[in-house]
N, C-alpha and C positions, 0 to 999 in steps of 0.2 A: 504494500500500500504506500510506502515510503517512496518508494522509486516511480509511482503513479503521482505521485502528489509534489516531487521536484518536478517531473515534466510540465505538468499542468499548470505550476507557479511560473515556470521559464517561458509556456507560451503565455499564460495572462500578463506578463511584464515586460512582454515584447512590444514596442510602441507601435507597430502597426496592429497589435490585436483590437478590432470593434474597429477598425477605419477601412482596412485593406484584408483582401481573399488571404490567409495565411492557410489556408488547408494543407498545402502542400506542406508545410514545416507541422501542422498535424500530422501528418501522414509521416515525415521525420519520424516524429515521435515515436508515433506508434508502431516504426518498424525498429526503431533502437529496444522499445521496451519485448516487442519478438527475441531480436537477436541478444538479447541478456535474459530470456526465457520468463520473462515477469508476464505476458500475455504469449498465447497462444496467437498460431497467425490464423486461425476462424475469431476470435474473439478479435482479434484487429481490426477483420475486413465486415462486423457486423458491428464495433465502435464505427469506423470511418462509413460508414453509410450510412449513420446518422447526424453526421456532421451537415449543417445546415449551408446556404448557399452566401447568403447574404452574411459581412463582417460582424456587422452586429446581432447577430442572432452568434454566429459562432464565437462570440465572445461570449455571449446566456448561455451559450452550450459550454462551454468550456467551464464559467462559475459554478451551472447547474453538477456538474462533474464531480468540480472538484470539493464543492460541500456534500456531496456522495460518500466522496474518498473519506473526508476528516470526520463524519458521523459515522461510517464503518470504520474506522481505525476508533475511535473515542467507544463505540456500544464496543468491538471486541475486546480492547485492552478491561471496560468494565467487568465483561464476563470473564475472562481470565481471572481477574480479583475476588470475582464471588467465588471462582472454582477453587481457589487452592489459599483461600482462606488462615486455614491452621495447618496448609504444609507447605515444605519447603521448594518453591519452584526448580525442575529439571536444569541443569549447568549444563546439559550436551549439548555442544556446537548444533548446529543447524545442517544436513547435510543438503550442497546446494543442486546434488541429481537427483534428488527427490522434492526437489521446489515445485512442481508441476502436480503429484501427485497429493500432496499438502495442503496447496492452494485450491485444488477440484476437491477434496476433501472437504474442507473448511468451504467453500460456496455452498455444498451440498447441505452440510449442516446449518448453515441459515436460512437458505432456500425452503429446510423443511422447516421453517417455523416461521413463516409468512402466514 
């Protein structure tokens, strides 16, 4: 969620966002966060299809996003806290060839509680 939510800050603070078509440097984006495995490339080309046409609407789209990102990272870090309460959080690194299967994990498990 971290590496989604620097993207998103670096196109909102790019001065042509809401004035000029920046899709293209969307599209940047979201092939850098591909090739460092943070999205899938179906989850890419179904984000950039919804990238609107008009600058200022893909600026709404881009805010609309990124308050996505920071209320899913702000409820998960919550639930994390309720979970382990009175015990002592896991220290094992993170392994990052299993980032994909973690993160499908974890959608699923909010997904089912929509």
């Amino acid at each position: 969620m971290h590496a989604i939510e620097v993207e998103l800050t670096g196109l909102l603070s790019d001065p042509d966002c809401g004035k000029t078509d920046i899709r293209s440097k969307i599209i940047d984006g979201a092939t850098g966060l591909v090739a460092k495995g943070i999205l899938t490339a179906a989850q890419a080309v179904t984000q950039l299809g919804q990238v609107p046409d008009r600058p200022f609407d893909q600026r709404q789209w881009l805010e609309q996003h990124f308050m996505q990102t920071v209320q899913a990272q702000t409820a998960l870090l919550a639930h994390h806290q309720q979970g382990f309460v009175d015990q002592q959080p896991d220290a094992t690194p993170p392994n990052p060839d299993q980032h994909q299967a973690m993160v499908g994990a974890l959608t699923q498990h909010y997904q089912g509680a929509q």
